[in-house]
gemmi code that builds the backbone of each chain (N, CA, C; Angstrom):
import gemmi

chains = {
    "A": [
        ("UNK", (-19.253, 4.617, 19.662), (-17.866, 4.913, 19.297), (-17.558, 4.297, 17.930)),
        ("UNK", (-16.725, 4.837, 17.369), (-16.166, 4.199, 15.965), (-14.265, 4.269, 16.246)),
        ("UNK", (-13.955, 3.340, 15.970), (-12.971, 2.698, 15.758), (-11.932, 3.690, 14.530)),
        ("UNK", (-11.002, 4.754, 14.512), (-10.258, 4.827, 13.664), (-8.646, 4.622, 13.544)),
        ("UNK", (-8.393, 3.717, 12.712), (-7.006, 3.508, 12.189), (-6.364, 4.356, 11.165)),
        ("UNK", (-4.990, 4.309, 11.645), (-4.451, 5.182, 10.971), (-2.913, 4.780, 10.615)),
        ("UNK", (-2.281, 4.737, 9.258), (-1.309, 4.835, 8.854), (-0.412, 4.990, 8.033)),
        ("UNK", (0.862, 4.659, 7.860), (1.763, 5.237, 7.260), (2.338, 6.909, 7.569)),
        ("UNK", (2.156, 7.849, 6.921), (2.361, 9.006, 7.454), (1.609, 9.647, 8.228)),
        ("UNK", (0.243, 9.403, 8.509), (-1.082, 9.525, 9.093), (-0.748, 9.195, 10.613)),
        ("UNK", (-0.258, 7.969, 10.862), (0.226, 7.696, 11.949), (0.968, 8.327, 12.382)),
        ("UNK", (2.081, 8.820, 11.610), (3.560, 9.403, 11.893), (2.898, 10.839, 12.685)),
        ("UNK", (2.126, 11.760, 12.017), (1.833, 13.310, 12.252), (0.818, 13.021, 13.429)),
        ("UNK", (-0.138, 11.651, 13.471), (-1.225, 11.660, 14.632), (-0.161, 11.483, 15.791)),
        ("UNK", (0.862, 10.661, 16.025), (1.468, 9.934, 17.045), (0.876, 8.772, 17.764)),
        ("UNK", (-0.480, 8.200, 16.969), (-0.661, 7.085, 17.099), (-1.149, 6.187, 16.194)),
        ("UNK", (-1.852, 4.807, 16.392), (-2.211, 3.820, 14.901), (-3.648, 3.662, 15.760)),
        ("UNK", (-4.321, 4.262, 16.384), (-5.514, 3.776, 16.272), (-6.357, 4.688, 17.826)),
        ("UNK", (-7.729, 5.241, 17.315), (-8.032, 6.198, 18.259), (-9.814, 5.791, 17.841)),
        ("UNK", (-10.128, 6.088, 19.124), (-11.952, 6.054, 18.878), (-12.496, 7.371, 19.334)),
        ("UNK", (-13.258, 7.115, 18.716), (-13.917, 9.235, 18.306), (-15.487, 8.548, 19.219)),
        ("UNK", (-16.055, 9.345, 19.909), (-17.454, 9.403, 20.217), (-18.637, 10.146, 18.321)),
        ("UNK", (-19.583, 9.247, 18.167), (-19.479, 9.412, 16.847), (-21.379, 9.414, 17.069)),
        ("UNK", (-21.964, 9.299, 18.096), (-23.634, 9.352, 18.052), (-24.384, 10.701, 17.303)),
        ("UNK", (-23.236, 11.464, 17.035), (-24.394, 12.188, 16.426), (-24.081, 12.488, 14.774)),
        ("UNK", (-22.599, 11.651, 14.661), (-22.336, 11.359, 13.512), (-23.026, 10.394, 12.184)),
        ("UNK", (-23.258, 11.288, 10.749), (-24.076, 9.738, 10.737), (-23.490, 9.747, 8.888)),
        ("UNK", (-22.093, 10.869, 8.563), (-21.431, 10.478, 7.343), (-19.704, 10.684, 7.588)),
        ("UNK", (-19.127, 10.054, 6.618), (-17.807, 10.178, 6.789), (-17.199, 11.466, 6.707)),
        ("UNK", (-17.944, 12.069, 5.940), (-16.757, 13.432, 6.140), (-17.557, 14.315, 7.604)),
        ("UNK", (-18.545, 14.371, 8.303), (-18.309, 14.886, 9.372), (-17.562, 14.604, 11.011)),
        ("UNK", (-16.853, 13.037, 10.390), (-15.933, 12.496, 11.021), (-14.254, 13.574, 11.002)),
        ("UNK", (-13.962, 14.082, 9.907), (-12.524, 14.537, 9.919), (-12.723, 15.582, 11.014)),
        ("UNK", (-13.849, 16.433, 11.109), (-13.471, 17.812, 12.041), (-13.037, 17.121, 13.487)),
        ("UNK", (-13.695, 16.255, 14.011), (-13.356, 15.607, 14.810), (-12.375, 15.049, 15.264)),
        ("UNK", (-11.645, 13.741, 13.897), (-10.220, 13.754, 14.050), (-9.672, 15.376, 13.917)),
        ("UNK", (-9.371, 15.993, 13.424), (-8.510, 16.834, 12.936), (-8.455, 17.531, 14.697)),
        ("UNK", (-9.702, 17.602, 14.892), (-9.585, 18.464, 16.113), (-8.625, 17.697, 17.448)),
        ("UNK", (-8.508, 16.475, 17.713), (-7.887, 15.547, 18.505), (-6.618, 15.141, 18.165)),
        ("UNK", (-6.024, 15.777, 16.983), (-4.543, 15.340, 16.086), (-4.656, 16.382, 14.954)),
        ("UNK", (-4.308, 17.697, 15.555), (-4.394, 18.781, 14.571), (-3.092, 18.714, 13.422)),
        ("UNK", (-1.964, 17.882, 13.984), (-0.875, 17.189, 13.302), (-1.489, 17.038, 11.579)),
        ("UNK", (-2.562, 16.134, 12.067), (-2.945, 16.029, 10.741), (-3.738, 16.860, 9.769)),
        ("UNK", (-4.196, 17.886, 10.224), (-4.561, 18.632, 9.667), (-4.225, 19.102, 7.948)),
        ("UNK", (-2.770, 19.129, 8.210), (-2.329, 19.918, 7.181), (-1.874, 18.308, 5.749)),
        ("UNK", (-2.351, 17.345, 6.298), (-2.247, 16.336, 5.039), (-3.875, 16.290, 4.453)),
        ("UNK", (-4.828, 16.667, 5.060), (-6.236, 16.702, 4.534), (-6.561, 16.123, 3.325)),
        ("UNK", (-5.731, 16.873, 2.403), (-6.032, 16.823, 0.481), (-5.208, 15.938, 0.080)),
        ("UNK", (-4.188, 15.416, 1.043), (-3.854, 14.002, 0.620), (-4.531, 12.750, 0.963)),
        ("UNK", (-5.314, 12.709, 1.726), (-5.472, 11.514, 2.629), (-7.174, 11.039, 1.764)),
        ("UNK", (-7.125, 9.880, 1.691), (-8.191, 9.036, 1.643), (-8.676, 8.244, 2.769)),
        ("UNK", (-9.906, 7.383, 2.703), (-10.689, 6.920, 4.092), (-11.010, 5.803, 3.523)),
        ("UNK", (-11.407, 4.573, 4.322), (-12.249, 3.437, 4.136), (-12.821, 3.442, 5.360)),
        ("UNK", (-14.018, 2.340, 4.920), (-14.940, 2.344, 5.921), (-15.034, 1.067, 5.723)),
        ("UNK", (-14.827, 0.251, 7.332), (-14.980, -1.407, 7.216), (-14.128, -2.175, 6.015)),
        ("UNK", (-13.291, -1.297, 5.630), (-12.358, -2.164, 4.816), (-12.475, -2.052, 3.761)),
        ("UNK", (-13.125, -1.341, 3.028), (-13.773, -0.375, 1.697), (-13.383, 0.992, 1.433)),
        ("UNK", (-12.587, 1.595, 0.419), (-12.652, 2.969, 0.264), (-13.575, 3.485, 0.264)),
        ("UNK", (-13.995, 5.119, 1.064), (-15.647, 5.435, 1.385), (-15.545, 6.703, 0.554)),
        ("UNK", (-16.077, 7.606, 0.343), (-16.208, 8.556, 0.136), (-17.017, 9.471, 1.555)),
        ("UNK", (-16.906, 10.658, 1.482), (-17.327, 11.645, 2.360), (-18.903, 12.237, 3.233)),
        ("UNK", (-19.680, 11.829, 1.667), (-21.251, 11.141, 1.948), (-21.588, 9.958, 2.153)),
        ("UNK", (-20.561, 8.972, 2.738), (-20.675, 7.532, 2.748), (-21.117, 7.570, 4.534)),
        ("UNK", (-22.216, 6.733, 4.766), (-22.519, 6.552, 5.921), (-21.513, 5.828, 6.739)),
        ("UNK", (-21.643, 6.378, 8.199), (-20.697, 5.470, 9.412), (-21.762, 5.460, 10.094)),
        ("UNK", (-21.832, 4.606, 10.996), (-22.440, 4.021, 12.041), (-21.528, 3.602, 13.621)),
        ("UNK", (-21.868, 3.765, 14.318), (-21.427, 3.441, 15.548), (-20.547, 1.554, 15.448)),
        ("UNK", (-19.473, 1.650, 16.222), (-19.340, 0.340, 15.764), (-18.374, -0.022, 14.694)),
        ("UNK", (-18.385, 1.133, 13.801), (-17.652, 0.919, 12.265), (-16.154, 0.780, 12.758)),
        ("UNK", (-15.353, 0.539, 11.186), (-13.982, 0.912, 11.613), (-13.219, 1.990, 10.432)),
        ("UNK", (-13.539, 2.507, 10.735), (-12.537, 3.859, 9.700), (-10.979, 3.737, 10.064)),
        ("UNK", (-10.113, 4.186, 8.146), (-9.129, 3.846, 8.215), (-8.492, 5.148, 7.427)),
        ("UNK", (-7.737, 5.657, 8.029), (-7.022, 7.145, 7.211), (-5.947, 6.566, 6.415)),
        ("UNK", (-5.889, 6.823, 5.302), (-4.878, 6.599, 4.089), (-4.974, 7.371, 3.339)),
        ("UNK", (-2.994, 7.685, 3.850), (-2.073, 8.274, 3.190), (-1.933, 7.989, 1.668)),
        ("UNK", (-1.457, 8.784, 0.677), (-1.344, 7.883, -0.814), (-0.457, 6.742, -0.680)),
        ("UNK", (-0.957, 5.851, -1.137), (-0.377, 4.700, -1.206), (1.055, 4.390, -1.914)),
        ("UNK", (1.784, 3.353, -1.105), (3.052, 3.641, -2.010), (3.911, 2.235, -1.637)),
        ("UNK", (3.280, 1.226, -2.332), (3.844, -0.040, -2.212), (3.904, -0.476, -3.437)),
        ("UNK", (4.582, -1.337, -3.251), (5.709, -2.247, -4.741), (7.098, -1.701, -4.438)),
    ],
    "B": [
        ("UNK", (-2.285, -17.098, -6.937), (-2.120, -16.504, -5.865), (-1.513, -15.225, -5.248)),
        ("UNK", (-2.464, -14.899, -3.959), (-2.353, -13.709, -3.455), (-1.471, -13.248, -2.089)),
        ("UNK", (-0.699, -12.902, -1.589), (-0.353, -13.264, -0.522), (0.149, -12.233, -0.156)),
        ("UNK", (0.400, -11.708, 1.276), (1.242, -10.365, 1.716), (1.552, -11.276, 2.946)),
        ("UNK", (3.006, -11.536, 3.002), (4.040, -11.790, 3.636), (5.083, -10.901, 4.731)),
        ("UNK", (5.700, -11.668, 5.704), (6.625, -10.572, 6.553), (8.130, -11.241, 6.340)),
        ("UNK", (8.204, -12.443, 5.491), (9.902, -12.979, 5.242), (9.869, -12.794, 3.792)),
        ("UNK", (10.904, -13.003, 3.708), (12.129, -12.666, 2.079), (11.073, -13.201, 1.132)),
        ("UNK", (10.816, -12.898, -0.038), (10.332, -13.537, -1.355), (11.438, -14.667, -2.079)),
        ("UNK", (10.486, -15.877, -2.474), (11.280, -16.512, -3.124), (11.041, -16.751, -4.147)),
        ("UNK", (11.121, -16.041, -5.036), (10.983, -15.454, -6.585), (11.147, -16.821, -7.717)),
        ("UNK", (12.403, -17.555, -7.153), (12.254, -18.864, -8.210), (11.304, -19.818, -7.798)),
        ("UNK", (10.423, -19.951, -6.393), (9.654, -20.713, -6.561), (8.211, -20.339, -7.317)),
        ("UNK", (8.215, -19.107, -6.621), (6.883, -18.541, -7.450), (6.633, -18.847, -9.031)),
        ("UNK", (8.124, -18.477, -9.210), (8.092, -18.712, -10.928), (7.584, -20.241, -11.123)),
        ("UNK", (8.407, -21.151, -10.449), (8.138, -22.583, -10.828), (6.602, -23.123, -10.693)),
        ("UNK", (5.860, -22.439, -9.870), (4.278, -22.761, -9.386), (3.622, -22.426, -10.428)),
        ("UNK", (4.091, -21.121, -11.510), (3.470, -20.598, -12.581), (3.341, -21.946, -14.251)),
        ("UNK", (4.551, -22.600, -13.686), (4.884, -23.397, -15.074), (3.527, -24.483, -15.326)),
        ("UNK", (3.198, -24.100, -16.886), (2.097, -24.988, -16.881), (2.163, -25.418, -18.573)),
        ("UNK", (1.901, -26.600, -18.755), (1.943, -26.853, -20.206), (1.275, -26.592, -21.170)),
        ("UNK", (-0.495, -25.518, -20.699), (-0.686, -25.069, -21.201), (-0.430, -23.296, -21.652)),
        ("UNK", (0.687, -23.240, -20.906), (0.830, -21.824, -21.046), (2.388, -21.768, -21.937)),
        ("UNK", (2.907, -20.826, -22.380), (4.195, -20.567, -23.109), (4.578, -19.622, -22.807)),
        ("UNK", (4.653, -18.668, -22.059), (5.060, -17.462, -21.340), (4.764, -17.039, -20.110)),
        ("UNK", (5.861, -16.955, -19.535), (5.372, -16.261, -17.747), (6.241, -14.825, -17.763)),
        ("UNK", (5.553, -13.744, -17.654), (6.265, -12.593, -17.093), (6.256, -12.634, -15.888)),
        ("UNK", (7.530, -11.874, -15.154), (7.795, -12.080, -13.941), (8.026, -10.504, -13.232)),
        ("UNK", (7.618, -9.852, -12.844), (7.686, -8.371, -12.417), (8.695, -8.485, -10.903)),
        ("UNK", (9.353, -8.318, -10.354), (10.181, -7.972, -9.515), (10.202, -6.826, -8.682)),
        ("UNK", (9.675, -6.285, -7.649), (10.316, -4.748, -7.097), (11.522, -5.307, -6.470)),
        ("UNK", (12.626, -3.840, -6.474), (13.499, -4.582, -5.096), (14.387, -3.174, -4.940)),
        ("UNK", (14.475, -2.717, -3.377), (15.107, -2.022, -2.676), (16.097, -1.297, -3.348)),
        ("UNK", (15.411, -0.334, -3.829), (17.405, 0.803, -4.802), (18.107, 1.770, -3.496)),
        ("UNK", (19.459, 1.831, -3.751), (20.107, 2.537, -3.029), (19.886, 3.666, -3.807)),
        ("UNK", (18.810, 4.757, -3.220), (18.733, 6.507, -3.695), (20.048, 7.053, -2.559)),
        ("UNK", (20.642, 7.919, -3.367), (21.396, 9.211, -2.373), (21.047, 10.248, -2.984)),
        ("UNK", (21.186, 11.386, -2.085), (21.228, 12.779, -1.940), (21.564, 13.422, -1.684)),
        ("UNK", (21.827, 14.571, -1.538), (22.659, 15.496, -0.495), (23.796, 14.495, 0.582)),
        ("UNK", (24.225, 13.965, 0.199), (25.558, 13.108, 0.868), (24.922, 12.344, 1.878)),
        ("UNK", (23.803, 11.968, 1.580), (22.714, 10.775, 2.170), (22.622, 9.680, 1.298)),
        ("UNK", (22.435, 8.979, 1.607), (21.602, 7.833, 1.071), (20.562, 6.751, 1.853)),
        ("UNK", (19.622, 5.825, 0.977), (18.824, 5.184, 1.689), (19.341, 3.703, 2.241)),
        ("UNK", (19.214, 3.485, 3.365), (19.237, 2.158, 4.110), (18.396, 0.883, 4.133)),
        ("UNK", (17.675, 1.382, 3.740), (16.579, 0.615, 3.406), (14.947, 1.067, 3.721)),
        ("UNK", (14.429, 0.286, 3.079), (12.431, 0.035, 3.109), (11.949, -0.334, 4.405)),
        ("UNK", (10.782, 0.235, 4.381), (10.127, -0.717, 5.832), (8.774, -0.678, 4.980)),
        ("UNK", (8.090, -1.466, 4.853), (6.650, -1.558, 4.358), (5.276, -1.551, 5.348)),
        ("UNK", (4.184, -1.162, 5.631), (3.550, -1.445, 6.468), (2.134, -1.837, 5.011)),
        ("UNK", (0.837, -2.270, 5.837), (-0.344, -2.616, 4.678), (-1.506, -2.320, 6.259)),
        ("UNK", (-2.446, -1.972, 5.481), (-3.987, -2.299, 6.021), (-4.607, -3.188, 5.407)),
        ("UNK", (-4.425, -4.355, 6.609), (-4.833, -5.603, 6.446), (-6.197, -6.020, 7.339)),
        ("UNK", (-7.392, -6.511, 6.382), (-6.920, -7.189, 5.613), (-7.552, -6.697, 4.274)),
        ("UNK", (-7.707, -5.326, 4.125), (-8.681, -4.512, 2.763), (-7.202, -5.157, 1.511)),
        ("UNK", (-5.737, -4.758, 2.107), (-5.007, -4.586, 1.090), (-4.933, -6.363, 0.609)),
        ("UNK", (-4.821, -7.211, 1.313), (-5.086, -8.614, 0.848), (-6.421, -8.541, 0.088)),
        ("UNK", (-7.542, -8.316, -0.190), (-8.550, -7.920, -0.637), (-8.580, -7.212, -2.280)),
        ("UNK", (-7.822, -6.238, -1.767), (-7.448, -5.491, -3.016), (-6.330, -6.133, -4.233)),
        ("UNK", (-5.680, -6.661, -3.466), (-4.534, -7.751, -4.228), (-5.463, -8.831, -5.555)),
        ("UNK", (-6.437, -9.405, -4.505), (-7.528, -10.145, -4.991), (-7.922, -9.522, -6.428)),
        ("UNK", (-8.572, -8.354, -5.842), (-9.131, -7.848, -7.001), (-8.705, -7.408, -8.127)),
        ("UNK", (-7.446, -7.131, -7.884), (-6.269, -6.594, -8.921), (-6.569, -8.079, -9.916)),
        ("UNK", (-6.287, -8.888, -9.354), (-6.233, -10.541, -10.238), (-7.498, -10.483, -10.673)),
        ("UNK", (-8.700, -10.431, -10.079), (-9.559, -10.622, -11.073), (-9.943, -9.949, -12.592)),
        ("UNK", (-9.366, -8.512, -12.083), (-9.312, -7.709, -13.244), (-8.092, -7.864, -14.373)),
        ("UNK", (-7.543, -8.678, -13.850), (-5.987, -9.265, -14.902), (-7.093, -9.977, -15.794)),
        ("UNK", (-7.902, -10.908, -14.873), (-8.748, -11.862, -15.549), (-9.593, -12.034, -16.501)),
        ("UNK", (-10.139, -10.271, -16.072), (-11.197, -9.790, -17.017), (-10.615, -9.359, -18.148)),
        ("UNK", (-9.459, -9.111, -18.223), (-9.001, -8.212, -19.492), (-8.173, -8.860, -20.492)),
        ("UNK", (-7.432, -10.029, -20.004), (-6.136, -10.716, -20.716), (-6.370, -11.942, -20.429)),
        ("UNK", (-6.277, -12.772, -21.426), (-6.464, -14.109, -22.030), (-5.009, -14.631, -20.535)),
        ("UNK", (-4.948, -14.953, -19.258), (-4.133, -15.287, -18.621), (-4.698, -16.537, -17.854)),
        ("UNK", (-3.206, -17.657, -17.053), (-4.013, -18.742, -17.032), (-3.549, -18.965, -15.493)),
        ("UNK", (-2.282, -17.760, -14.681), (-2.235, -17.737, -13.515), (-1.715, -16.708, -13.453)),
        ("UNK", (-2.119, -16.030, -11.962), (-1.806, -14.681, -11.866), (-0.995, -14.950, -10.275)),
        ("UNK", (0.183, -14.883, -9.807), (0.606, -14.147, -8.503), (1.107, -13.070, -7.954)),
        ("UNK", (0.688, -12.735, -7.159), (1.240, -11.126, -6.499), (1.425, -11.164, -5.520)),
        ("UNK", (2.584, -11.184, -5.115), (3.183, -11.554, -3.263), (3.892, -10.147, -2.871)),
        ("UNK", (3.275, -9.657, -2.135), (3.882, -8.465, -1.425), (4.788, -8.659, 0.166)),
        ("UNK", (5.948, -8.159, 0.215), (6.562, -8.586, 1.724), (6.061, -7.189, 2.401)),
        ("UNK", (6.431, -6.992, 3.708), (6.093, -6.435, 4.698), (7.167, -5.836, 5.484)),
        ("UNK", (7.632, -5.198, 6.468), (8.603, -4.662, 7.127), (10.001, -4.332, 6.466)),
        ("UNK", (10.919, -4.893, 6.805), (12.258, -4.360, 6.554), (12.716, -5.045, 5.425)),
        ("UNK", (13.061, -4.211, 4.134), (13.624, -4.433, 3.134), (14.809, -4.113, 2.854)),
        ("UNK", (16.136, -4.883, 2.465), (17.554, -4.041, 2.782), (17.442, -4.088, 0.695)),
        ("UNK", (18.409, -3.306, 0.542), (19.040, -3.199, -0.402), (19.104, -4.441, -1.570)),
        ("UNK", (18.804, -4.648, -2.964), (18.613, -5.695, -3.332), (17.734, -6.765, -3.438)),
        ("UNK", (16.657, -6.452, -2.053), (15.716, -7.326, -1.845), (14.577, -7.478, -2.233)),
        ("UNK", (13.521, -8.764, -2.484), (12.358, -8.192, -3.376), (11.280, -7.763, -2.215)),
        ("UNK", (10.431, -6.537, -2.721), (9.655, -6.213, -1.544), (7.946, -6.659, -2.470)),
        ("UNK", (8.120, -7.092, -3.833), (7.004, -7.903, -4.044), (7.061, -8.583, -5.811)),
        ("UNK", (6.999, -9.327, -5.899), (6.953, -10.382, -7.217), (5.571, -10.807, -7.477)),
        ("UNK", (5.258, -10.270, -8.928), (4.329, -10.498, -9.990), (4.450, -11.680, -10.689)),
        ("UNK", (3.784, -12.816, -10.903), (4.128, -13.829, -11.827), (2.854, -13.993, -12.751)),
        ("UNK", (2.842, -13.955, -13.625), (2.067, -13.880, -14.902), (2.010, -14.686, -15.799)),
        ("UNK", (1.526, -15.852, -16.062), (1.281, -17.396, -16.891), (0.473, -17.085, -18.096)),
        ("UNK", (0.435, -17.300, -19.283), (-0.281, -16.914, -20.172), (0.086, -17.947, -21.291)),
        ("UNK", (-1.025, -18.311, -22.599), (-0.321, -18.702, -23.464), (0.656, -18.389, -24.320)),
        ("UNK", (0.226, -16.860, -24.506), (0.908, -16.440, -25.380), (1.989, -15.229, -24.352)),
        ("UNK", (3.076, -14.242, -24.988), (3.435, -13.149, -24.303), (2.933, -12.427, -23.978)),
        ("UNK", (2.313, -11.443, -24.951), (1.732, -10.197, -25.433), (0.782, -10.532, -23.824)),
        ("UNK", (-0.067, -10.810, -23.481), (-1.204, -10.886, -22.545), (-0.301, -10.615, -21.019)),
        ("UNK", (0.717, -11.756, -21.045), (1.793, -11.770, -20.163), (2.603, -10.410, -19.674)),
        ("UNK", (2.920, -10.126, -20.335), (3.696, -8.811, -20.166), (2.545, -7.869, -20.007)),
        ("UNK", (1.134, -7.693, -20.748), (0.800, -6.560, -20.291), (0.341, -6.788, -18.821)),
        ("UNK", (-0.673, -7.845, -18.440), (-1.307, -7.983, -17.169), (-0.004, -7.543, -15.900)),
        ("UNK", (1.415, -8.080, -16.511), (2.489, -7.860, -15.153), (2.689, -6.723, -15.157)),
        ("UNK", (2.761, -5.546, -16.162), (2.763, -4.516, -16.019), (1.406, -3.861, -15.064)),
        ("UNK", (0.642, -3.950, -15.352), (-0.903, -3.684, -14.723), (-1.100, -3.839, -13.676)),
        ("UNK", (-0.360, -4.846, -13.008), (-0.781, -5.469, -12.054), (0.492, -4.896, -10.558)),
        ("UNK", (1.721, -4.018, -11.276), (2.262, -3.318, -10.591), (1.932, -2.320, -10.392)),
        ("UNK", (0.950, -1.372, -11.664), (0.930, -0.104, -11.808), (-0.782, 0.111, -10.777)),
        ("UNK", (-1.508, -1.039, -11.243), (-2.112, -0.956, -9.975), (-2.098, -1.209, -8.236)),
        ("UNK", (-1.427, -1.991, -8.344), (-0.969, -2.172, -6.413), (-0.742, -1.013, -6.555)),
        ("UNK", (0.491, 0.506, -7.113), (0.880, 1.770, -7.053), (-0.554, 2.604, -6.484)),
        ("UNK", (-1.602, 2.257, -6.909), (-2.528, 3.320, -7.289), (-3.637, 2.763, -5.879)),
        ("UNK", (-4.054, 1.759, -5.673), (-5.259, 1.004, -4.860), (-4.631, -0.101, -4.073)),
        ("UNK", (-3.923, -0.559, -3.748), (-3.781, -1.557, -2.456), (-2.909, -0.599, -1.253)),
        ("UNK", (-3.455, -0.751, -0.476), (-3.211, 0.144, 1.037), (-2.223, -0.291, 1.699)),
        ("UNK", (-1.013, -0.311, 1.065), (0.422, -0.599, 1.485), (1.603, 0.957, 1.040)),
        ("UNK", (2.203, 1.087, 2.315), (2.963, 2.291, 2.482), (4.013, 1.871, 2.836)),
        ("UNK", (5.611, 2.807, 1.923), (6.589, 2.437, 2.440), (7.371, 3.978, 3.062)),
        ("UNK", (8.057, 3.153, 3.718), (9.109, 4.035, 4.456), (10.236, 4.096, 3.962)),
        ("UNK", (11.305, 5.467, 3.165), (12.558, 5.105, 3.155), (13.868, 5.486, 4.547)),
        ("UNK", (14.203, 4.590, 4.806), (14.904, 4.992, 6.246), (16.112, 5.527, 5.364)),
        ("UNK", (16.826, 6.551, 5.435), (18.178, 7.165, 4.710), (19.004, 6.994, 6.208)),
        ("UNK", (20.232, 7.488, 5.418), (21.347, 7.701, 6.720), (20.756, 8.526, 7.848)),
        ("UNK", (20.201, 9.640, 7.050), (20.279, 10.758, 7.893), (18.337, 11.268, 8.201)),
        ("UNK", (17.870, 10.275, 8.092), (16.363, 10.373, 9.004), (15.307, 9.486, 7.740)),
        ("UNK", (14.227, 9.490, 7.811), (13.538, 8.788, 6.913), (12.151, 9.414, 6.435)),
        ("UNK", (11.613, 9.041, 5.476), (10.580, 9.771, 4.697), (9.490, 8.619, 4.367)),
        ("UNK", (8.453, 9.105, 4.778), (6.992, 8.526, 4.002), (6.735, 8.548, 2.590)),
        ("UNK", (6.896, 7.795, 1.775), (6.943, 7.831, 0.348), (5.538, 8.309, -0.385)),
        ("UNK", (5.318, 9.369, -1.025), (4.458, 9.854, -0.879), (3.556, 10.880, 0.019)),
        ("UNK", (4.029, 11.175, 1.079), (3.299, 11.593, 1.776), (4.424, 12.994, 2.263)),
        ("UNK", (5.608, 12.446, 1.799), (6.756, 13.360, 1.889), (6.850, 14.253, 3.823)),
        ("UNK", (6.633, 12.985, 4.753), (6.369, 13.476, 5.722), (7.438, 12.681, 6.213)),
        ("UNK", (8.566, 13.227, 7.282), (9.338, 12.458, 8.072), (10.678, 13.223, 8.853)),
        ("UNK", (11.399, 13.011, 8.670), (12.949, 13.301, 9.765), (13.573, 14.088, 9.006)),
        ("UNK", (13.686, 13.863, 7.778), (14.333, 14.192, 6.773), (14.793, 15.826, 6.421)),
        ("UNK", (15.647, 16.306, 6.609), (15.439, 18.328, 6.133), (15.279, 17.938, 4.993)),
        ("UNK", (15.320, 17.240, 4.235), (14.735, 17.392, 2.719), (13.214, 17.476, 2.606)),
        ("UNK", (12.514, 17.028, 3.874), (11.174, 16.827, 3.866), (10.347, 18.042, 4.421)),
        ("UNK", (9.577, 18.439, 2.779), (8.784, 19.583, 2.829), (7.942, 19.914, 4.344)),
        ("UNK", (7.965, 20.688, 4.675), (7.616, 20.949, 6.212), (8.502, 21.132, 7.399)),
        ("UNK", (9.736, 20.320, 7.146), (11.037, 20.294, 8.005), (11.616, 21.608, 7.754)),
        ("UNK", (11.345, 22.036, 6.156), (12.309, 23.164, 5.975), (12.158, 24.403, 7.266)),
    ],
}
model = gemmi.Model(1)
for chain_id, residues in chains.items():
    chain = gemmi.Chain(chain_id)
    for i, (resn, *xyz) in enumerate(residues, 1):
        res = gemmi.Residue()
        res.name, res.seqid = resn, gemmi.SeqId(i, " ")
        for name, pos in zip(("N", "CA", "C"), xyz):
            atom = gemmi.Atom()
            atom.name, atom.element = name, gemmi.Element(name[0])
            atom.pos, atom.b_iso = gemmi.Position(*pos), 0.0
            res.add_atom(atom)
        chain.add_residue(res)
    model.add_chain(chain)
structure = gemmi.Structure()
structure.add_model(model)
structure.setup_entities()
């Protein structure tokens, strides 16, 4: 399983802050979204806004996950 | 120093921690809560949330890169957290330098980046429902998708 967090508006459209995906046959970040998307189709339609980290790192889409990890969906950022 | 907080900022101490005899200028950057209206709305206030602890992390790094670029001799960036009313600071920049010129730019920089890379999101709660800043997602009929 992998661990994903989620928030700000991400949260708002999922209806929750944190969900675990079965992920064994997963083995990069972007074949993680069909998955979310499919379990919180809510979010679907922010896609081309949203960025990811992995373990606390912004990842990119060819960035490996591993079982265990913690992925984090972010919304554009908007603090100060 | 780096810090993301959940009580009020206290802006004159920060400043005073900055004072150093080898420095001659502190810029001081300020955010704080504006009353927006609209359509016979207006906002009530901020709620802030962060992903912690990457965005404490990222705060970090923001300073080191002040470090790398501008002759500076202390850098703070205190971000608050949850409910911000009207007036209030929701994060203070303090910037120590010898000279200005270094001062003023790093405090500028150092807002325009938290904007861009630290993983903190605000909420504006209005009278009449509230909006994800940026993300333009919320209660709001002003908010694209509601229409």
């Amino acid at each position: 399983m992998i661990k994903v967090l989620l928030f700000g508006a991400a949260a708002d459209r999922a209806g929750t802050r944190e969900t675990e995906l079965p992920v064994e046959d997963v083995s990069t970040l972007a074949e993680v979204w069909p998955l979310l998307a499919e379990r919180h189709p809510d979010l679907a339609p922010m896609r081309d806004t949203l960025a990811f980290a992995v373990n606390g790192e912004y990842a990119r889409g060819n960035d490996g996950v591993s079982p265990g990890d913690e992925i984090a969906v972010l919304p554009p950022v908007s603090g100060g | 120093m780096f810090a993301i907080v959940e009580e009020s900022l206290d802006v004159g101490a920060l400043i005073q921690a900055a004072q150093r005899p080898d420095c001659g200028a502190i810029a001081t950057f300020v955010g704080t809560t504006r009353i927006d209206e609209s359509e016979g709305a207006a906002v009530e206030y901020l709620e802030y949330e962060a992903y912690r602890p990457m965005a404490d992390r990222k705060l970090e790094e923001i300073g080191a890169e002040i470090e790398g670029r501008w002759d500076v001799r202390r850098v703070s960036i205190v971000h608050r957290l949850g409910r911000v009313d009207p007036g209030e600071a929701s994060v203070v920049i303090v910037v120590a330098a010898a000279r200005r010129g270094p001062a003023f730019e790093a405090s500028r920089y150092a807002i325009e980046r938290i904007k861009e890379v630290v993983p903190i999101w605000k909420r504006e709660v209005w009278s009449d429902g509230y909006v994800w800043v940026g993300s333009q997602v919320g209660t709001r009929d002003q908010v694209s998708g509601n229409r």
